[in-house]
C-alpha positions as CSV (number, residue, x, y, z in Angstrom):
1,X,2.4,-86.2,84.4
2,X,1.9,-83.1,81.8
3,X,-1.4,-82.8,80.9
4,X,-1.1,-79.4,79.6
5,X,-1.9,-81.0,76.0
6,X,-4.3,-83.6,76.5
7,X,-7.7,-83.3,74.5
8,X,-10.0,-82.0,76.9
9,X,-13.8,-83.1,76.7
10,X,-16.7,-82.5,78.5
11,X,-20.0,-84.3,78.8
12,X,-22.3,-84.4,76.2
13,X,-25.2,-83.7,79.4
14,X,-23.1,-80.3,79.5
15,X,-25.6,-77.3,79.2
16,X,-24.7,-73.9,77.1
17,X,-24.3,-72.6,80.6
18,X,-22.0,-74.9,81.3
19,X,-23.5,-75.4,84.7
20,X,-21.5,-77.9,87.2
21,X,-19.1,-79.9,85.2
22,X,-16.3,-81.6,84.8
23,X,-14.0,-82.5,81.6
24,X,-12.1,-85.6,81.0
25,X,-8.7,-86.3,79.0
26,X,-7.1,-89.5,78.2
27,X,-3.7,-89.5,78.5
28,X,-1.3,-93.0,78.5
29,X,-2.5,-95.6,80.8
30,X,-4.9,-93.1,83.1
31,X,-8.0,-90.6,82.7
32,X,-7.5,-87.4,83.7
33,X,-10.2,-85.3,85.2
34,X,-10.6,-81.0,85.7
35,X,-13.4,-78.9,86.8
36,X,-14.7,-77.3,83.6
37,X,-14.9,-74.0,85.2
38,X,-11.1,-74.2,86.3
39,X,-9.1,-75.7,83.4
40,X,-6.0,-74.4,84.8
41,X,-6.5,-75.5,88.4
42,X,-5.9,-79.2,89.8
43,X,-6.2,-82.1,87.4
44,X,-7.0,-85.8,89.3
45,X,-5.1,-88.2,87.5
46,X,-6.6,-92.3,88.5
47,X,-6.0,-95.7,86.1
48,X,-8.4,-96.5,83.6
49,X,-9.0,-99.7,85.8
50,X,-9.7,-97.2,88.5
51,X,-12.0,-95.0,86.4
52,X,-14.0,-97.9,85.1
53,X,-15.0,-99.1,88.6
54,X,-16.5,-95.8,89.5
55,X,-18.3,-95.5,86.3
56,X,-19.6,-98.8,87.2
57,X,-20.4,-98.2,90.4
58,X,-22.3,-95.0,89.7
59,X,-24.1,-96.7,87.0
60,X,-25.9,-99.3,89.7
């Protein structure tokens, strides 16, 4: 999938360092996810199901 135009966001816990982070795009039917300090290196695509359970899981 071509993610080269997808809105790119990072967290708003993101320092003016930018410090260890990473951005998020959606894109149809997944979440896409890049280190912040490589936007042109690998991009892990996963479902929004997918997404939602770690985001769940990481908020327990």
């Amino acid at each position: 999938m071509d993610v080269t135009s997808a809105a790119w966001r990072k967290s708003s816990y993101t320092t003016a360092n930018g410090g260890e982070c990473v951005e998020l795009a959606s894109v149809p039917d997944m979440v896409a996810v890049r280190d912040s300090k490589d936007p042109e290196g690998p991009k892990l695509l996963v479902t929004r199901r997918a997404f939602a359970a770690l985001l769940s899981d990481i908020k327990r």
